[in-house]
Residue frames as qw, qx, qy, qz and C-alpha x, y, z in Angstrom:
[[0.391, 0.292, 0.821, -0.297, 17.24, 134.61, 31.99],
 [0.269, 0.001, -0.701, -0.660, 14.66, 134.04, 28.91],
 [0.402, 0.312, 0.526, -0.681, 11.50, 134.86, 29.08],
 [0.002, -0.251, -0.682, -0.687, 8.33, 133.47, 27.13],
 [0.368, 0.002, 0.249, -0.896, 4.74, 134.39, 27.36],
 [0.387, -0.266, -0.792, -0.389, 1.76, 132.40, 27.60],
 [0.552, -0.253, 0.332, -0.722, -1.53, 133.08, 29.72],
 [0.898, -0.034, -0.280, -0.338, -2.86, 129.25, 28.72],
 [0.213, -0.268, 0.837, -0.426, -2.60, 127.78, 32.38],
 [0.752, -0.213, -0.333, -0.527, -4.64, 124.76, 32.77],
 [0.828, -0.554, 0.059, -0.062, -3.83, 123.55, 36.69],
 [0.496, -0.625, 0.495, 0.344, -0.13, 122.28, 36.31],
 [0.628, 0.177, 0.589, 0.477, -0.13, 122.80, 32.88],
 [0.002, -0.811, 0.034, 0.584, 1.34, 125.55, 30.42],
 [0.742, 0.230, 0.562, 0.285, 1.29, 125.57, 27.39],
 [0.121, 0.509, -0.318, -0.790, 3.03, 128.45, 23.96],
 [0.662, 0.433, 0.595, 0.142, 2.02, 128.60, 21.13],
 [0.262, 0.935, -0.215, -0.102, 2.81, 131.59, 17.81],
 [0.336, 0.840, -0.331, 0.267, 5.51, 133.18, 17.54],
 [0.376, -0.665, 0.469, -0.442, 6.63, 132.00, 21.03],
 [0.965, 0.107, 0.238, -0.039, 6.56, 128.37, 19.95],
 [0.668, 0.680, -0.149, 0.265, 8.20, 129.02, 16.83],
 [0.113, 0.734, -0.581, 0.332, 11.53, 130.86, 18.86],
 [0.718, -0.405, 0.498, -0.269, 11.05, 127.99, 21.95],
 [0.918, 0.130, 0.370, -0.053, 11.11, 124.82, 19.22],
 [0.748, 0.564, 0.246, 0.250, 12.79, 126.28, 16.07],
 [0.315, 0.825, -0.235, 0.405, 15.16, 128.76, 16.81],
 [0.344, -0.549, 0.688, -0.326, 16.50, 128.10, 20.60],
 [0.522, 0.215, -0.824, -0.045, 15.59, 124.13, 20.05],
 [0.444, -0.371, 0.620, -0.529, 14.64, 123.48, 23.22],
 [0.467, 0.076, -0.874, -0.112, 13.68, 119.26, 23.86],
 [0.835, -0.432, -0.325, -0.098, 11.48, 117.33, 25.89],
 [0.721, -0.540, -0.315, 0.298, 12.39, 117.26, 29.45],
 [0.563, 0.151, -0.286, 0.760, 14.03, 120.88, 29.23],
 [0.177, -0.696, -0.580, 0.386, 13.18, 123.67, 31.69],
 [0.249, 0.283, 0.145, 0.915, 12.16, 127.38, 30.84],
 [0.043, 0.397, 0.598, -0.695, 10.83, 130.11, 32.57],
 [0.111, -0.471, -0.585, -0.651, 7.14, 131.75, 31.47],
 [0.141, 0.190, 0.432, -0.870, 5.65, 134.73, 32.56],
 [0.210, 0.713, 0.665, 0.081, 1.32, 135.08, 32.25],
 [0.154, 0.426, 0.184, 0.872, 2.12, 138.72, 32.03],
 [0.574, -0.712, -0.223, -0.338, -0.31, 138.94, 35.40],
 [0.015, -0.765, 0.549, -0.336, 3.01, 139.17, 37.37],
 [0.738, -0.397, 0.544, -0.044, 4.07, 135.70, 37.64],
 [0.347, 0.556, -0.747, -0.114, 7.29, 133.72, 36.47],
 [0.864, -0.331, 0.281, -0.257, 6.46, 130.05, 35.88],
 [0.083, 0.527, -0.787, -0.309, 9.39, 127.28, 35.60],
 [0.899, 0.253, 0.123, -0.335, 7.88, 124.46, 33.36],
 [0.387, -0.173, 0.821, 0.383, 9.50, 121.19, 31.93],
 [0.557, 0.420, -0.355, -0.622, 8.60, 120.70, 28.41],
 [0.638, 0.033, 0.757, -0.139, 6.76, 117.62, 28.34],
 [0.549, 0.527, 0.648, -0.001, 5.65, 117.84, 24.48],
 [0.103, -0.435, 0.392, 0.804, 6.52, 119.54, 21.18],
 [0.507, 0.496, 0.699, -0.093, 3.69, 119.66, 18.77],
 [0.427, 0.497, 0.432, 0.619, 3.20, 121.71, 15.17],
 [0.082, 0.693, 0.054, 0.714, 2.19, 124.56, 16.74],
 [0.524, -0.765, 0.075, -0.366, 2.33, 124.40, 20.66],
 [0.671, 0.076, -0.691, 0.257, 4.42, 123.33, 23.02],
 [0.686, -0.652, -0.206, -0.248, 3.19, 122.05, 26.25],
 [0.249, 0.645, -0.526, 0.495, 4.75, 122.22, 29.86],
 [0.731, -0.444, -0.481, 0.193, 4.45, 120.85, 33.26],
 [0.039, 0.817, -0.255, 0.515, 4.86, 123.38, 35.96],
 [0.655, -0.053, -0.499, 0.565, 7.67, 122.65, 38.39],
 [0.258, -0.383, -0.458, 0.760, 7.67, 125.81, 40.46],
 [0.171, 0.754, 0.406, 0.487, 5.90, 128.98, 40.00],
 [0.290, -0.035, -0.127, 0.948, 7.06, 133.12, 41.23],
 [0.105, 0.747, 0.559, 0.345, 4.38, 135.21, 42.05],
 [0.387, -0.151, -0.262, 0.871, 5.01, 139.05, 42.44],
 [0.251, 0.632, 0.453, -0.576, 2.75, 142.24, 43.63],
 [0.405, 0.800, 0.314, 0.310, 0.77, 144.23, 41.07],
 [0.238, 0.466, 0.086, 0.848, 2.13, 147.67, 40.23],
 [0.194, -0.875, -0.440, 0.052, 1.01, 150.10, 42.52],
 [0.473, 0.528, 0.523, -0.474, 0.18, 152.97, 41.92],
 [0.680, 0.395, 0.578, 0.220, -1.14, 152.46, 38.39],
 [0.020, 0.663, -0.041, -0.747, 0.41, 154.83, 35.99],
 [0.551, 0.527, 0.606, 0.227, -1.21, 155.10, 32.36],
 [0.043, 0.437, -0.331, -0.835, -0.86, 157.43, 29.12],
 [0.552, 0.522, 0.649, 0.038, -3.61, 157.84, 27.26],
 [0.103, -0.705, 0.185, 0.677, -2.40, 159.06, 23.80],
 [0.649, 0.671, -0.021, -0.358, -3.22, 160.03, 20.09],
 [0.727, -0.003, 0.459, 0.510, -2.05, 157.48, 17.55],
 [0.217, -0.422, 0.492, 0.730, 0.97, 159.03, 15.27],
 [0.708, 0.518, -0.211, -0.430, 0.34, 159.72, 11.54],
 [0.425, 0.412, -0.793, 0.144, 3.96, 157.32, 10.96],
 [0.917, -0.344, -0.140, -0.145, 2.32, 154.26, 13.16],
 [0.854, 0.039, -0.353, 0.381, 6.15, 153.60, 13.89],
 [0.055, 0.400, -0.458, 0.792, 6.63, 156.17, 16.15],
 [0.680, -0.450, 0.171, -0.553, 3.69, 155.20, 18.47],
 [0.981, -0.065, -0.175, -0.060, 5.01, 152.01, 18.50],
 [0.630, 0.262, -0.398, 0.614, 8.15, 152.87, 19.39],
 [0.466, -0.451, 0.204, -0.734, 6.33, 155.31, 21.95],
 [0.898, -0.293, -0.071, -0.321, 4.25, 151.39, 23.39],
 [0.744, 0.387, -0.438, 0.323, 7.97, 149.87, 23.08],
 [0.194, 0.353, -0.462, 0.790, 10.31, 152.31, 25.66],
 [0.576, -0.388, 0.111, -0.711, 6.64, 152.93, 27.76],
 [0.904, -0.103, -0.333, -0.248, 6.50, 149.00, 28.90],
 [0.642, 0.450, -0.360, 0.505, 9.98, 149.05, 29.08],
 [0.143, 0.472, -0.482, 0.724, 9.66, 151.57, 31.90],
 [0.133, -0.195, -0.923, 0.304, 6.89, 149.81, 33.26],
 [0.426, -0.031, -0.057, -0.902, 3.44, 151.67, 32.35],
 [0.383, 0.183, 0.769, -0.478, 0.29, 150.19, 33.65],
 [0.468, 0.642, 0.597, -0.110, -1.91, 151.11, 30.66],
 [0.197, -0.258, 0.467, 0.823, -1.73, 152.21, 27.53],
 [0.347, 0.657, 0.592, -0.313, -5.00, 153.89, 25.81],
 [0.259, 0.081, 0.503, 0.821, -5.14, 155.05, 22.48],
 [0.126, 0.626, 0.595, -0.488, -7.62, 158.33, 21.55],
 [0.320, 0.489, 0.643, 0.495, -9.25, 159.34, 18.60],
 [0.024, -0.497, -0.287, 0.819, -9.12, 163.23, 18.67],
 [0.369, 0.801, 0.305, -0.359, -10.63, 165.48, 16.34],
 [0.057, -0.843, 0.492, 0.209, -7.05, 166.24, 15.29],
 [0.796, -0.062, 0.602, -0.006, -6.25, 162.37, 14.74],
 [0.299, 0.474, -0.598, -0.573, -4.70, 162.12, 11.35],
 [0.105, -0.013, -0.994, 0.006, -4.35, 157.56, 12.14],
 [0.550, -0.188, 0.295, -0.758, -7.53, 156.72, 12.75],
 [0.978, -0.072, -0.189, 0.056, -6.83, 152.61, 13.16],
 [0.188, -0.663, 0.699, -0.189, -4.47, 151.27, 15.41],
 [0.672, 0.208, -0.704, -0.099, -3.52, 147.30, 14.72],
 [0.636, -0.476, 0.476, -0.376, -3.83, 146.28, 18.74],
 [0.995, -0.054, 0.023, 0.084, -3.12, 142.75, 17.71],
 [0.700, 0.525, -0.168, 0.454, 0.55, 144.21, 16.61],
 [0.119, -0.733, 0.383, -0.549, 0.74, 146.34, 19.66],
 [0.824, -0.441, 0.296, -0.199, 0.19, 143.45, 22.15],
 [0.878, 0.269, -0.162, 0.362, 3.18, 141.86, 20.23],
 [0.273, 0.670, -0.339, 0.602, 5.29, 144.78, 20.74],
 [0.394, -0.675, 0.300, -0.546, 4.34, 144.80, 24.62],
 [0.978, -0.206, 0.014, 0.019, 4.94, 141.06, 25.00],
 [0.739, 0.345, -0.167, 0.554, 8.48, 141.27, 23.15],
 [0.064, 0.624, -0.366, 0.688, 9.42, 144.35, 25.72],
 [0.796, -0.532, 0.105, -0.269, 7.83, 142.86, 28.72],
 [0.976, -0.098, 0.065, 0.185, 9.93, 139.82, 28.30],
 [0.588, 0.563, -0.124, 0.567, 13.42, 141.79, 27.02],
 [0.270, -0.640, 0.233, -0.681, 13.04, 144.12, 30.16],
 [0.323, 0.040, -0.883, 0.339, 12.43, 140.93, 32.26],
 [0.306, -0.111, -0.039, -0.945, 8.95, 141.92, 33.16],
 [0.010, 0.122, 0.981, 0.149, 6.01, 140.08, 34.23],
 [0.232, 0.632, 0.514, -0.532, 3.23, 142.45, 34.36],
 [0.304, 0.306, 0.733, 0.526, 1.34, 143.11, 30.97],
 [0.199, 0.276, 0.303, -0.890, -0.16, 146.73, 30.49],
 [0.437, 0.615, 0.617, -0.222, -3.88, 146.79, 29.39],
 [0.016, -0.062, 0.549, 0.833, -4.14, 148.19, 25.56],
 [0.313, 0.582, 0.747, -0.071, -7.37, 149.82, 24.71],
 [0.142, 0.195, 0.387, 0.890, -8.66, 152.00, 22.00],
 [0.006, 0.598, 0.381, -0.705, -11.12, 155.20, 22.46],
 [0.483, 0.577, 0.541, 0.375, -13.00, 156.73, 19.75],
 [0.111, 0.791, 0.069, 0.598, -12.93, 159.98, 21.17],
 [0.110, -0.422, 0.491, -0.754, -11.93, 162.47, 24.46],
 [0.560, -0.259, 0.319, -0.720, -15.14, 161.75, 26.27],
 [0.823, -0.058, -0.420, -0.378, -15.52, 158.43, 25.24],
 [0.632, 0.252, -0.632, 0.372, -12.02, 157.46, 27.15],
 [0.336, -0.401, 0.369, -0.768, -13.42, 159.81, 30.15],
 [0.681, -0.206, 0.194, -0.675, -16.25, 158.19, 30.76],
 [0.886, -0.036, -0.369, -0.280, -14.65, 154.68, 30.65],
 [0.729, 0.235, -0.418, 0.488, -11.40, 155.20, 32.33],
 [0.079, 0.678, -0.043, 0.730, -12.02, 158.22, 34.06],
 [0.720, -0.576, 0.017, -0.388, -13.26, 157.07, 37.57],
 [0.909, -0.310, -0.210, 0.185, -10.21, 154.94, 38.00],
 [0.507, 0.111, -0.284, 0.807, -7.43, 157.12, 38.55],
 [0.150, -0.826, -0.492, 0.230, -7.94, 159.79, 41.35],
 [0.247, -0.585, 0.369, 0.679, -4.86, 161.85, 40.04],
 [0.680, 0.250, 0.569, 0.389, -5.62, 163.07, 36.35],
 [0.058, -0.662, 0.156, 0.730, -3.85, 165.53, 33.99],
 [0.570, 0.790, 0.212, 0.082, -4.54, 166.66, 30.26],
 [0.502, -0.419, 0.288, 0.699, -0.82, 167.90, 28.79],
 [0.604, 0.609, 0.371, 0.356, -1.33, 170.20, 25.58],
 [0.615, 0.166, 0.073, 0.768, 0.36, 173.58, 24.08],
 [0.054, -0.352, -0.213, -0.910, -0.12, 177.50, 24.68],
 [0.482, -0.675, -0.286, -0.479, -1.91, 177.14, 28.05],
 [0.801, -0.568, -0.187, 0.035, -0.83, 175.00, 31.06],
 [0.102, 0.874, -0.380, 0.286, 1.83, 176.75, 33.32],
 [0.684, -0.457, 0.488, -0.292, 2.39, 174.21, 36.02],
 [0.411, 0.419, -0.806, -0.080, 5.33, 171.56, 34.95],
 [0.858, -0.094, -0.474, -0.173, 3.75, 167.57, 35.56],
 [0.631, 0.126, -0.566, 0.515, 6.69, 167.17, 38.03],
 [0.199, 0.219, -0.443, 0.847, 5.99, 169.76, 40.12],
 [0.542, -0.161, -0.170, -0.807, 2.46, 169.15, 40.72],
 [0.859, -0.092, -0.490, -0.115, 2.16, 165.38, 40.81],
 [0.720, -0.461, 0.242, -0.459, 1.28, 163.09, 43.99],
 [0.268, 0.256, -0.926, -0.072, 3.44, 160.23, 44.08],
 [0.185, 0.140, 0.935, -0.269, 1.41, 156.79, 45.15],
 [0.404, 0.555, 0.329, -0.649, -1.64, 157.78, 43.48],
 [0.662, 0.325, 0.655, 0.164, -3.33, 156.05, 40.65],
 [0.059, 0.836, 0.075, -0.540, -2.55, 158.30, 37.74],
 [0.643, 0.418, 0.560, 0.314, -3.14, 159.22, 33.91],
 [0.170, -0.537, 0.231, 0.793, -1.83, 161.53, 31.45],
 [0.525, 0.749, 0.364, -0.174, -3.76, 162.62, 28.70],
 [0.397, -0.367, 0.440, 0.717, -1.44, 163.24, 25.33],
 [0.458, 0.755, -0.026, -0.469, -2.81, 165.21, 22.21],
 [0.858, 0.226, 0.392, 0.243, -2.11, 164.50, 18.78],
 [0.275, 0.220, 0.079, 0.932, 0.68, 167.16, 16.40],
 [0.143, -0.452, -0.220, -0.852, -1.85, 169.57, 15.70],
 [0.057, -0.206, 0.574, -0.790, -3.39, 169.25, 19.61],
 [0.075, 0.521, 0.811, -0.256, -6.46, 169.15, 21.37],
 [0.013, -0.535, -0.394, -0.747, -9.22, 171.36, 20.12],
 [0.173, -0.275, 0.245, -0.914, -10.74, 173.80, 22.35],
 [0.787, -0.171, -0.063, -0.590, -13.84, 171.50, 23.10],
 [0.846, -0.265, -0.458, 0.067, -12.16, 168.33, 24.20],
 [0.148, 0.345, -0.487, 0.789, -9.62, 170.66, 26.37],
 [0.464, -0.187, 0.231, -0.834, -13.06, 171.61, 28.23],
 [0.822, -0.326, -0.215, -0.414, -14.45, 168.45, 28.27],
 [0.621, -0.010, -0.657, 0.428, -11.26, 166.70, 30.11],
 [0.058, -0.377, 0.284, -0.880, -11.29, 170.00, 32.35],
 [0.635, -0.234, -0.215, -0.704, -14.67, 169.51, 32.96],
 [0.928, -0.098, -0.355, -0.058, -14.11, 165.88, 33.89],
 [0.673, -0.694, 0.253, -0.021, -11.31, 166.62, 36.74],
 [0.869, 0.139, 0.037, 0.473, -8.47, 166.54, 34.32],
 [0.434, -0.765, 0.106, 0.464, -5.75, 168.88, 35.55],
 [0.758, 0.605, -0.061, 0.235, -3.90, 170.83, 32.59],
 [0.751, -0.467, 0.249, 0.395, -0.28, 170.46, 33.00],
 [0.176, 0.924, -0.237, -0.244, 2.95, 171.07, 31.21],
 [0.974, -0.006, 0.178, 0.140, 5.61, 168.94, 30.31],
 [0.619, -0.160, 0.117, 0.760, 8.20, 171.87, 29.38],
 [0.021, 0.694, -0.087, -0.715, 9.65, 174.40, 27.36],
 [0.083, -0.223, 0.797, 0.555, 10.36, 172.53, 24.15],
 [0.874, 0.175, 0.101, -0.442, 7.21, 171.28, 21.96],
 [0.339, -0.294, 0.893, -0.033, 7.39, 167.83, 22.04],
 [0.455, 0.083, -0.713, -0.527, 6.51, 165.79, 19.56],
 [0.726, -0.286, -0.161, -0.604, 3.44, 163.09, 20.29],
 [0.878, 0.038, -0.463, 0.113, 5.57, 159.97, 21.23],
 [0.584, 0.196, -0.453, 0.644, 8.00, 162.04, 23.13],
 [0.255, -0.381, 0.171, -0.872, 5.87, 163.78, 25.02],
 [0.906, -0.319, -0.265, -0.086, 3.85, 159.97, 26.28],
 [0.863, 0.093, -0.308, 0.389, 7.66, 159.70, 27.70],
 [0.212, 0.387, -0.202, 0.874, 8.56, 162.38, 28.97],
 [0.692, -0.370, -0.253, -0.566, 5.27, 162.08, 30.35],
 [0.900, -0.300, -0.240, -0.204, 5.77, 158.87, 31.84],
 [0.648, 0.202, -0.455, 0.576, 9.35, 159.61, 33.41],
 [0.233, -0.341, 0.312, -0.856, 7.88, 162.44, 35.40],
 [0.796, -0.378, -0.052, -0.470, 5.02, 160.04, 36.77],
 [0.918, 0.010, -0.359, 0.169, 7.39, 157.25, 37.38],
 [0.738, 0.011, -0.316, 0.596, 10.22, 159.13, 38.97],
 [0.049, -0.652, 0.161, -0.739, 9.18, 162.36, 40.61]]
């Protein structure tokens, strides 16, 4: 099955446009009166006839429509963009893939990147949603700082942990609640600084481990998110 993506429902009408045009009209061809399936990325697969091919959109008619639960329970990684932007992105890539609720990006102190293109990441997470066969889109938001991400994010999850180097003894896996909403805080190379440690602390973030090896920033969101997903 082939998946596209479009949220622009308007009653029994659906309608692409981009990049998702462009591969629907100009590369697969598709014609008036064929059928394809489109997820909103809010966990639902609709099949639509293509009633219309225009310069930049084509429109659908929805014939049936799939709707499946949210995620529960939400698991998120909030984590310092990379200096090499192509490793975090290859970090937002595999992390969809396995099926991550949220994905927050935080400006430490430590932060070499300090811009992250979000219009390029929400590509990357459509193209994996839909490759994976996915229909649930994770939220992408950006944080100037530790506390800023606390004090916006911090009240939804009741399960939250802070992973950095030279402290926490207690391995993520062996700690963690399954079923329980739940975020992982991820430093950038050169870590958290001693003041945003204390303010996660401070803020009911558990510090954890994540091994023996130091783990680079990307591989440590993953490593991360295999222990929340599968312990």
């Amino acid at each position: 099955m082939f998946l596209f993506y479009s949220d622009n429902v308007d009653g029994q009408t659906i309608s692409i446009a981009g990049d998702e045009h462009q591969h629907c009209a100009k590369v697969l061809r598709k014609k008036i009166g064929d059928q394809i399936k489109i997820t909103d990325g809010q966990g639902q697969i609709f099949t639509a006839e293509i009633t219309a091919i225009q310069k930049q959109t084509t429109i659908c008619h929805i014939v049936d429509k799939i709707s499946s639960k949210p995620i529960v329970p939400k698991l998120s990684i909030a984590i310092s963009p990379t200096k090499n932007l192509s490793r975090i992105e290859w970090f937002v890539e595999k992390a969809v893939e396995i099926g991550i609720s949220a994905i927050y990006f935080v400006h430490t102190q430590r932060t070499e990147k300090k811009s992250v293109n979000l219009e390029r990441i929400h590509k990357i997470c459509i193209s994996a949603m839909k490759q994976s066969l996915q229909v649930h889109l994770p939220k992408i938001q950006s944080y100037k700082s530790v506390n800023e991400l606390i004090e916006n994010v911090g009240s939804d999850y009741e399960q939250k942990f802070i992973a950095y180097c030279d402290g926490p003894t207690d391995l993520l896996k062996d700690i963690l609640k399954s079923k329980i909403n739940t975020i992982l805080l991820i430093g950038p190379e050169g870590d958290f600084t001693e003041n945003e440690i204390k303010e996660a602390t401070a803020s009911s973030f558990t510090p954890v481990s994540l091994g023996d090896s130091r783990l680079r920033t990307e591989t440590a969101g993953l490593v991360g998110l295999m222990m929340m997903k599968y312990s």
